[in-house]
ROMIDREN-490954 format. One record per residue (C-alpha): residue number from 1; x, y, z. Coordinates in pm, whole numbers. Layout:
% residues N
<pt><nr>NUM</nr><east>X</east><north>Y</north><up>Z</up></pt>
...
This chain:
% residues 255
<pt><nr>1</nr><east>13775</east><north>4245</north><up>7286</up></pt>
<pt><nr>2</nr><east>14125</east><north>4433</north><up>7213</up></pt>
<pt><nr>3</nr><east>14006</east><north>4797</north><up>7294</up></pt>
<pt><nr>4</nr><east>14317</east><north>4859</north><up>7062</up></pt>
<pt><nr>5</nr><east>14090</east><north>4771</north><up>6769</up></pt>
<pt><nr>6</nr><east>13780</east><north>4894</north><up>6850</up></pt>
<pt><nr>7</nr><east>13683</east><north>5216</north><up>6675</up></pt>
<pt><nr>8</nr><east>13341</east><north>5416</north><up>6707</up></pt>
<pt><nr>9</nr><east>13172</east><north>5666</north><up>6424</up></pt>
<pt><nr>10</nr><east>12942</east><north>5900</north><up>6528</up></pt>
<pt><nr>11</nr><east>12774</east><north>6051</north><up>6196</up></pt>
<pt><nr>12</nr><east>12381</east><north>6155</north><up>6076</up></pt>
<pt><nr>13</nr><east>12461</east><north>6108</north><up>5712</up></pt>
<pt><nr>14</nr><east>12426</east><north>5721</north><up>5646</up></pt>
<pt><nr>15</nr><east>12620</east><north>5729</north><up>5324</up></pt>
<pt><nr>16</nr><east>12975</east><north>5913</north><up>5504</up></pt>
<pt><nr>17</nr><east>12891</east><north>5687</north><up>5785</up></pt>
<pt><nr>18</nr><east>12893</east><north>5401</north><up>5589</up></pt>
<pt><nr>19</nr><east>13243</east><north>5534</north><up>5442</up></pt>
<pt><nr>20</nr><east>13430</east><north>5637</north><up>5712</up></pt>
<pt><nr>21</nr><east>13322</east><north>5266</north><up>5875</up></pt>
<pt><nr>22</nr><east>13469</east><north>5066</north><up>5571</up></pt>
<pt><nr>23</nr><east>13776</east><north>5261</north><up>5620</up></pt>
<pt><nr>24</nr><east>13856</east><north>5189</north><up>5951</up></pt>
<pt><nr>25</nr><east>13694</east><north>4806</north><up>5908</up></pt>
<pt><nr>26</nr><east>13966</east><north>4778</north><up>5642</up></pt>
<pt><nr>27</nr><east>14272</east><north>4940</north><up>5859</up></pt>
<pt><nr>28</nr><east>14165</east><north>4640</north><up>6150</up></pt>
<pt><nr>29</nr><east>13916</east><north>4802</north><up>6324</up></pt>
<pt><nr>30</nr><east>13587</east><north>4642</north><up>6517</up></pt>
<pt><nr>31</nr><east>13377</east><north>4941</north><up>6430</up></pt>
<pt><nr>32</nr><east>13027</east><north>5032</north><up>6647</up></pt>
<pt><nr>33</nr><east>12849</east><north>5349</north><up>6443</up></pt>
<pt><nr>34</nr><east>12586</east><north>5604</north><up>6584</up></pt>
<pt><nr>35</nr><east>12353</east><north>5832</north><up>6414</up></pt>
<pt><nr>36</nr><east>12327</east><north>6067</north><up>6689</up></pt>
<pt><nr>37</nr><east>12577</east><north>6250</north><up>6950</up></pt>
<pt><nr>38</nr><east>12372</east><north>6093</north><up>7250</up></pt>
<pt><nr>39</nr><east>12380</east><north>5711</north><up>7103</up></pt>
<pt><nr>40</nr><east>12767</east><north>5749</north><up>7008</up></pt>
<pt><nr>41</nr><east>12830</east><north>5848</north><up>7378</up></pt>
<pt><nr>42</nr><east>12687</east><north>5505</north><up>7524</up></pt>
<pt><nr>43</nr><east>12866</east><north>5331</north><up>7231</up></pt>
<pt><nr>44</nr><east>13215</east><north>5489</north><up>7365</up></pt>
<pt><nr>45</nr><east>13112</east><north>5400</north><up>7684</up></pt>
<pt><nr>46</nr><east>12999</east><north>5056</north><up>7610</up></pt>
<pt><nr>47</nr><east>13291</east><north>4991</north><up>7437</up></pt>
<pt><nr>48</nr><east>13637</east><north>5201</north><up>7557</up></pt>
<pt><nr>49</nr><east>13716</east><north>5271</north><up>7174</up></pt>
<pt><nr>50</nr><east>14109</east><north>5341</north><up>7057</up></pt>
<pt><nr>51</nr><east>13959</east><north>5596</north><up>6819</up></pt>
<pt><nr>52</nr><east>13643</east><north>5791</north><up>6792</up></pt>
<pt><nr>53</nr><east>13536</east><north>6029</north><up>6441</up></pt>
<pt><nr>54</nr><east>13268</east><north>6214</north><up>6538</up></pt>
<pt><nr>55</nr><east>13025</east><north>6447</north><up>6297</up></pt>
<pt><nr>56</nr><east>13014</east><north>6822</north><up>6374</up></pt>
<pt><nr>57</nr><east>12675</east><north>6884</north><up>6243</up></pt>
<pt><nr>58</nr><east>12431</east><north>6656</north><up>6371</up></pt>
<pt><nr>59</nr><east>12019</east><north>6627</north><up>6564</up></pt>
<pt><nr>60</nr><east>12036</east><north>6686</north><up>6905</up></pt>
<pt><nr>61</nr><east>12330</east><north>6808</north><up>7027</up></pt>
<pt><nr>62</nr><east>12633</east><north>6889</north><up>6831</up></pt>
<pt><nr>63</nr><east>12985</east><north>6740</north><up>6778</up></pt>
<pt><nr>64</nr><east>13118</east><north>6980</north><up>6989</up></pt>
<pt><nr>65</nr><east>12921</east><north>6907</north><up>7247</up></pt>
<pt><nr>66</nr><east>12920</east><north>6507</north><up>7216</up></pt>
<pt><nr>67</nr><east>13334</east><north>6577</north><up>7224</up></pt>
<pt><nr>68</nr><east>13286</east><north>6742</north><up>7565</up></pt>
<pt><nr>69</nr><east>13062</east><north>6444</north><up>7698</up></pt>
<pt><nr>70</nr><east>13322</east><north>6179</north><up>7584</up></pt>
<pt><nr>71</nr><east>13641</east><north>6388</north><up>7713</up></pt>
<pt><nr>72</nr><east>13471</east><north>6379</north><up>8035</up></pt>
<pt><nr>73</nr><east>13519</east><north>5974</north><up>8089</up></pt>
<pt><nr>74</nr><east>13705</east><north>5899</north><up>7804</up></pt>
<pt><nr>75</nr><east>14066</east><north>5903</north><up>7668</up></pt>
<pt><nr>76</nr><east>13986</east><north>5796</north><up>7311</up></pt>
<pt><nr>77</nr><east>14113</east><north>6010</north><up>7002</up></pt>
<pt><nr>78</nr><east>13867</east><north>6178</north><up>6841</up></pt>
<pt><nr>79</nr><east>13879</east><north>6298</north><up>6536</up></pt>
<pt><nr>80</nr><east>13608</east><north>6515</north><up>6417</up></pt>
<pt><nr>81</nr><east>13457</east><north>6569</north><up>6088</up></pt>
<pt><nr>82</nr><east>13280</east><north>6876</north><up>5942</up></pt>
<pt><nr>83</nr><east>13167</east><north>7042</north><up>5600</up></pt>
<pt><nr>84</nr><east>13295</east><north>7344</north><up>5706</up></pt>
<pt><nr>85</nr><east>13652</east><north>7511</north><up>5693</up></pt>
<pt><nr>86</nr><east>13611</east><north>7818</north><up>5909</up></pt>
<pt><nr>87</nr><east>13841</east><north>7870</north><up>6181</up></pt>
<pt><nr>88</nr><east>13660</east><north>7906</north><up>6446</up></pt>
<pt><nr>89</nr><east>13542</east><north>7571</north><up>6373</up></pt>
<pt><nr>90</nr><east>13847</east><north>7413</north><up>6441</up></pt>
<pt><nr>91</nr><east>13928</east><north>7642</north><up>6722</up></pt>
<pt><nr>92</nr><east>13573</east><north>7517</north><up>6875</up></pt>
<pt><nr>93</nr><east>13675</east><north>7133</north><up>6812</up></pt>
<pt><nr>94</nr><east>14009</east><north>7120</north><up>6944</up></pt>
<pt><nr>95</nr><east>13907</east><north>7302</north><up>7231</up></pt>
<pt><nr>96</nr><east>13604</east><north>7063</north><up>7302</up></pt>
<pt><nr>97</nr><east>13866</east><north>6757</north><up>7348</up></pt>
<pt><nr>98</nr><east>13909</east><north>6685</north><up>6974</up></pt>
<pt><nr>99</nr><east>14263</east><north>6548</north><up>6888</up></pt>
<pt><nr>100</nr><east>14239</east><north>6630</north><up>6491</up></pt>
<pt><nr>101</nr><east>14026</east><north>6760</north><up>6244</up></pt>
<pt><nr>102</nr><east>13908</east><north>6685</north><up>5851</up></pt>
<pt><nr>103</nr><east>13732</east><north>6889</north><up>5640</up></pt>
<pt><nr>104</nr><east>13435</east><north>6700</north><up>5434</up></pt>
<pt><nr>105</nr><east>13494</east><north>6582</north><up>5177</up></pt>
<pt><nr>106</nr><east>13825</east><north>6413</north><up>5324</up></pt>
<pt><nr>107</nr><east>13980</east><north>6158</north><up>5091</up></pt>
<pt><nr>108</nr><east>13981</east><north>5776</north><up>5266</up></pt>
<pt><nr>109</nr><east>14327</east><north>5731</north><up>5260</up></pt>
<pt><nr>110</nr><east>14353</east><north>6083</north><up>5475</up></pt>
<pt><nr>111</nr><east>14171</east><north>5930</north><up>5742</up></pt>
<pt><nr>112</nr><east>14345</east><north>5607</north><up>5775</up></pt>
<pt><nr>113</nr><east>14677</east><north>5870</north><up>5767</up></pt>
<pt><nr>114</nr><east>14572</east><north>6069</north><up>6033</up></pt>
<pt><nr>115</nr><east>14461</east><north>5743</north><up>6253</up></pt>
<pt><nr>116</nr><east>14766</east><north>5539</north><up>6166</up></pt>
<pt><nr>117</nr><east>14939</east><north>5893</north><up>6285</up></pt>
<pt><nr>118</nr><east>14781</east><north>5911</north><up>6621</up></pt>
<pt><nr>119</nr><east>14790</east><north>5554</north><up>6673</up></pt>
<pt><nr>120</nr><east>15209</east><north>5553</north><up>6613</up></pt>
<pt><nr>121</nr><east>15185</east><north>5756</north><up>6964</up></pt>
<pt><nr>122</nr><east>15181</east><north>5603</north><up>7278</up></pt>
<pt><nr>123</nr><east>14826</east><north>5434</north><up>7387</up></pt>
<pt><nr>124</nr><east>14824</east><north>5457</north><up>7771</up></pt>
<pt><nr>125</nr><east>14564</east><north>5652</north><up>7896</up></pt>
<pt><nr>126</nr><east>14713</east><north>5949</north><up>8049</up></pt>
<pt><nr>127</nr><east>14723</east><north>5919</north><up>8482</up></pt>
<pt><nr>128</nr><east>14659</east><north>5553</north><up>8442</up></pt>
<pt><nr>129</nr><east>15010</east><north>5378</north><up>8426</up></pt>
<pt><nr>130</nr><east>15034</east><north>5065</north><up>8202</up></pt>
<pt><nr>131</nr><east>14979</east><north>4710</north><up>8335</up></pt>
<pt><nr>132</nr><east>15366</east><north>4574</north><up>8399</up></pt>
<pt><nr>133</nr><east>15447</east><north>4172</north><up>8305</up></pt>
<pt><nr>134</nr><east>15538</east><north>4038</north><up>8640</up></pt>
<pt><nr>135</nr><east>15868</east><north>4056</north><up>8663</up></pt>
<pt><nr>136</nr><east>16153</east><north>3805</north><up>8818</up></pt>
<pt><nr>137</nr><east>16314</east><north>4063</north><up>9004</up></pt>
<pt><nr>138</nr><east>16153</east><north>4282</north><up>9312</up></pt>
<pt><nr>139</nr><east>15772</east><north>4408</north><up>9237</up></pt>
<pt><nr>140</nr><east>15933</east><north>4780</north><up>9372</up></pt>
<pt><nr>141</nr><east>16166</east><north>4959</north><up>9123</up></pt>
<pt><nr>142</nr><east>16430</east><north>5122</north><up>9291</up></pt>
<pt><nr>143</nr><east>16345</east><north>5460</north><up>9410</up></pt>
<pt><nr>144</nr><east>16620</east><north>5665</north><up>9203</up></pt>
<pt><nr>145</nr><east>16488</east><north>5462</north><up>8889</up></pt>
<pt><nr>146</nr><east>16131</east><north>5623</north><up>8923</up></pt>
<pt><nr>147</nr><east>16271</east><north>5970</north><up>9004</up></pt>
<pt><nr>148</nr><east>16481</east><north>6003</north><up>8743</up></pt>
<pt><nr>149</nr><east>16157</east><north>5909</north><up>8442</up></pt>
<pt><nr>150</nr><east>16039</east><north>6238</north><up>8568</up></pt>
<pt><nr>151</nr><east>16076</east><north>6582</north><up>8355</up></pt>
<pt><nr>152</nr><east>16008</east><north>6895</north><up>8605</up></pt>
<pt><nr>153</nr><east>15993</east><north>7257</north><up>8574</up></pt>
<pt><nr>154</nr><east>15833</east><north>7476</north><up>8808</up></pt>
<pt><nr>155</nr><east>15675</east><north>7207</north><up>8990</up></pt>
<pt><nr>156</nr><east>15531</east><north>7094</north><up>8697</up></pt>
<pt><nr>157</nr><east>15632</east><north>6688</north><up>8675</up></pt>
<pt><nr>158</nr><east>15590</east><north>6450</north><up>8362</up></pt>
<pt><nr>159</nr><east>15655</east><north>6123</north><up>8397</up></pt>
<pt><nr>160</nr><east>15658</east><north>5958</north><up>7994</up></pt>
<pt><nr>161</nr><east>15676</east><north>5627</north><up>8089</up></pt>
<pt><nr>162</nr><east>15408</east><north>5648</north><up>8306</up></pt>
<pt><nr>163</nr><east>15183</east><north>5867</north><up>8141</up></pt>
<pt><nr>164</nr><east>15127</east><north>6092</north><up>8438</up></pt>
<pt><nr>165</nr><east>15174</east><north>6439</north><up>8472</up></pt>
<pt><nr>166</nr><east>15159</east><north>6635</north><up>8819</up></pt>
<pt><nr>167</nr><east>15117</east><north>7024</north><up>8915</up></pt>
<pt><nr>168</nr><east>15244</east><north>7113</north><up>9228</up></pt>
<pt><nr>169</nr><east>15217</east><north>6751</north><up>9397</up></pt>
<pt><nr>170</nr><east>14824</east><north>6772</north><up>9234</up></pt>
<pt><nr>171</nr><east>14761</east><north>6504</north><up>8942</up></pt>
<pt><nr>172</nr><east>14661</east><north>6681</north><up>8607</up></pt>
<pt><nr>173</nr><east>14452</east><north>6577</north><up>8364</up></pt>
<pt><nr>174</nr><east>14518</east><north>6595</north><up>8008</up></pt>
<pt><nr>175</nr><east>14406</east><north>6487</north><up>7673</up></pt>
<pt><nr>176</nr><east>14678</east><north>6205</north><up>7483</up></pt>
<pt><nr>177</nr><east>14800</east><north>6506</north><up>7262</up></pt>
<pt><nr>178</nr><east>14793</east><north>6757</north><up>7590</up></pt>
<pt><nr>179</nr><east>15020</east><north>6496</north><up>7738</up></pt>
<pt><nr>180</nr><east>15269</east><north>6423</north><up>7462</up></pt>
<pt><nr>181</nr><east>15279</east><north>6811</north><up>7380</up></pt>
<pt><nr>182</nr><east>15398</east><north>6855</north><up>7719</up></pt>
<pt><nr>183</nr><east>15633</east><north>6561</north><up>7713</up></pt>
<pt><nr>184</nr><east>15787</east><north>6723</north><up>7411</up></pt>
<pt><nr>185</nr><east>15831</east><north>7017</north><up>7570</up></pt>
<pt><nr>186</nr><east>15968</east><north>6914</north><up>7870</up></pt>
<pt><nr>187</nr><east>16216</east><north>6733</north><up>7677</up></pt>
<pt><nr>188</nr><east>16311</east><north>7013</north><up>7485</up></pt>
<pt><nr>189</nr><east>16374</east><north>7222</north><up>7777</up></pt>
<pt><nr>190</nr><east>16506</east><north>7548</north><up>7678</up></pt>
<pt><nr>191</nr><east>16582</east><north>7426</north><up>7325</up></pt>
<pt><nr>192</nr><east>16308</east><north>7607</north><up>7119</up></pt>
<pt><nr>193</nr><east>16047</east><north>7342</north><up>6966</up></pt>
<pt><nr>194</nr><east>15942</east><north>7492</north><up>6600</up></pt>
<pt><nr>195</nr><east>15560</east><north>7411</north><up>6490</up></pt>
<pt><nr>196</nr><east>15609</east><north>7239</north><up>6230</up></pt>
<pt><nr>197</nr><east>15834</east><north>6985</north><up>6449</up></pt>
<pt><nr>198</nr><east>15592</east><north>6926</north><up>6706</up></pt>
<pt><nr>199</nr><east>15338</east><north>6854</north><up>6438</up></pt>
<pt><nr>200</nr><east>15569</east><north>6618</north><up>6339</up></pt>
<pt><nr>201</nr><east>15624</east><north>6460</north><up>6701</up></pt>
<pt><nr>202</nr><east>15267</east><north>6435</north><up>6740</up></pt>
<pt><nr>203</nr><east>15247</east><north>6261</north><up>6447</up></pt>
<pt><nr>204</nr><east>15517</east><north>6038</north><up>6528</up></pt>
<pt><nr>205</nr><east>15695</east><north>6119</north><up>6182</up></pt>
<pt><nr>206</nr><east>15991</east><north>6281</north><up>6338</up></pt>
<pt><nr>207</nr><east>16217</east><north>6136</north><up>6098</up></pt>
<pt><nr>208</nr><east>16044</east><north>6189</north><up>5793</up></pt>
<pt><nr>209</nr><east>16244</east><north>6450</north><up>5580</up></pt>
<pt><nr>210</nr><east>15943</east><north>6512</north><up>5347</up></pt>
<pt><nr>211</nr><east>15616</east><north>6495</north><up>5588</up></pt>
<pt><nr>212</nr><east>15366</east><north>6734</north><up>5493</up></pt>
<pt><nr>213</nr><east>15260</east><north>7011</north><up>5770</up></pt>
<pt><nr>214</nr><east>14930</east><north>7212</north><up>5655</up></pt>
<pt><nr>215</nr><east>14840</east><north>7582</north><up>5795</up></pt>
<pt><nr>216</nr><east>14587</east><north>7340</north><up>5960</up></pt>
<pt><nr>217</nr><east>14812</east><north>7118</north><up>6150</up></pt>
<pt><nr>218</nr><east>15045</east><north>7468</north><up>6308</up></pt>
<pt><nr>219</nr><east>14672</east><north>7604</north><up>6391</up></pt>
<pt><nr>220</nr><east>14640</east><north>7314</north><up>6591</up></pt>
<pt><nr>221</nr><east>14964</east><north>7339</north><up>6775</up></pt>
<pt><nr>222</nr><east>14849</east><north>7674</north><up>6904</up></pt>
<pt><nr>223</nr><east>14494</east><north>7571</north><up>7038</up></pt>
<pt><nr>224</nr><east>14627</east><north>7245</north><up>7208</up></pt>
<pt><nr>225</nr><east>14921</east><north>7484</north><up>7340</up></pt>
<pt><nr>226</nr><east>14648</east><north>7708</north><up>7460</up></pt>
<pt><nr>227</nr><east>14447</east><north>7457</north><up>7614</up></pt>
<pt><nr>228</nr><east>14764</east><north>7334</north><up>7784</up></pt>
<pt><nr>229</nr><east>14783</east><north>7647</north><up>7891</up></pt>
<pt><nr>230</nr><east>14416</east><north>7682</north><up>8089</up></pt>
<pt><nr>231</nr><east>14442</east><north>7399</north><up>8256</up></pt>
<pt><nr>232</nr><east>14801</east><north>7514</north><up>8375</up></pt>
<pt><nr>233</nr><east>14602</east><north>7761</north><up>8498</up></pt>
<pt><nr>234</nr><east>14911</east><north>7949</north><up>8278</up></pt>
<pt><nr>235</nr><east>14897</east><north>8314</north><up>8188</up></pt>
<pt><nr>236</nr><east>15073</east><north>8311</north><up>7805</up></pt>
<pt><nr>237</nr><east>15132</east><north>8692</north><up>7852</up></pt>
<pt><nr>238</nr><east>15327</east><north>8595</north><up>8201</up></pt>
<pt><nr>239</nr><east>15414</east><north>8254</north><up>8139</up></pt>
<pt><nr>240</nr><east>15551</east><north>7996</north><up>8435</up></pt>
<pt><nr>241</nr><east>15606</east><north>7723</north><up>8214</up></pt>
<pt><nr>242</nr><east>15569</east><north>7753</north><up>7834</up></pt>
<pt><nr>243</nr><east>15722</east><north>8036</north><up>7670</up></pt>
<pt><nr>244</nr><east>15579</east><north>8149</north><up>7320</up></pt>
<pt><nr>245</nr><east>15876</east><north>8234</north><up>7066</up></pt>
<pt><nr>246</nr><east>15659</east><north>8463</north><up>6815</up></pt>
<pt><nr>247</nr><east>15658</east><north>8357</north><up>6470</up></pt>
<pt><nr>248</nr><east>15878</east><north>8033</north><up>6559</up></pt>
<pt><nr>249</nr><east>15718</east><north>7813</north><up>6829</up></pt>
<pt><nr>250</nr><east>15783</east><north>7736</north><up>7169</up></pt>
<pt><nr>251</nr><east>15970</east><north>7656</north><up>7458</up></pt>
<pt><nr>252</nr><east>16014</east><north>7622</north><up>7867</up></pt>
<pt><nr>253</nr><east>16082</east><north>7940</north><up>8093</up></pt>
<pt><nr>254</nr><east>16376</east><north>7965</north><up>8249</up></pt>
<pt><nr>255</nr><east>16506</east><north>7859</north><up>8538</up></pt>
């Protein structure tokens, strides 16, 4: 089966459960649901889901927890659900792996939004390049092609295309919205990237003039930036790479 279209929900309550499966069944998903953390991390490993939701309140261990377990083997997008709106909540999700967050009770057509939104990004898993048609020319590209798909600063190298990003020679590993944070960045260079537009980017809704961006979605920005950051192994008081622009958003150091 198309791991494109295979979705997992991970939730105790059978009736949200039930929900947040008919939603994705009716956006094209193959859906597999779990009950418990511990059963929805064999059912992501069983079957390589696209997209995971994932319950923050649950028997046995938590979501936060269950996020951890899957961002250990897994490059799915997780998007985790809660009842409860307190910041540190969503500090505690994104930083366990989770690429977004809803607040119960979440209105169907949010979820399909924020899924149709994630999948609009590229679905590579990030350090694995993408399997190639075999093509009629040589099997080796030539050398100054693959050199110049790379973004570096600092010794920090992104290569979009290949959805690989290296740290000193040293092969990083990030998250899907780690990756295309950086990638955005990187593009950017010195050009400062506003919240609100790399909301948008991640989003892939660039181009749409009236796109909604919540207090939520910059909150976000901030704790992927920061988790960006720590596995940098970046100081954001004495930055090498990403430079914070106080009240505006971000951008790369100088060279």
């Amino acid at each position: 089966m198309d791991a494109s279209t295979v979705a997992v929900v991970i939730e105790d309550d059978e009736d949200i459960r039930g929900l947040v499966s008919t939603v994705l069944e009716q956006a094209g998903f193959t859906v597999h649901a779990a009950a418990t953390g511990l059963e929805g991390i064999e059912l992501v490993r069983a079957h390589a889901p696209i997209v995971t939701t994932l319950d923050v309140s649950m028997p046995g261990i938590d979501g936060f927890e269950t996020a951890k377990r899957i961002r250990a083997f897994s490059d799915t997008y997780i998007v985790m659900l809660t009842a409860r709106n307190d910041e540190i909540d969503t500090l505690q999700g994104l930083q366990s792996g989770a690429d977004d967050y809803l607040v119960k009770p979440f209105r169907p057509r949010e979820l399909r939004a924020r899924v149709e939104a994630m999948l609009r990004r590229p679905r590579a898993i990030v350090g694995t390049p993408p399997p190639a048609a075999a093509p009629a020319e040589p099997l080796v590209p030539p050398a100054e092609s693959v050199e110049q798909s790379w973004l570096s600063h600092h010794g920090l190298r992104v290569n979009p295309e290949m959805r690989v990003a290296e740290l000193d020679g040293a092969e990083i590993e990030l998250t899907r919205t780690e990756f295309d944070l950086l990638t955005e960045l990187m593009t950017a260079g010195r050009r400062v990237c506003r919240k609100p537009e790399l909301v948008l980017a991640l989003r892939g809704e660039t181009h749409m003039s009236e796109a909604y961006v919540s207090e939520h979605d910059l909150r976000a920005i901030e704790v992927h930036v920061g988790n960006l950051r720590r596995k940098l192994g970046e100081s954001a008081t004495a930055p090498r790479w990403i430079e914070t622009i106080r009240g505006v958003g971000y951008r790369l150091t100088a060279r």
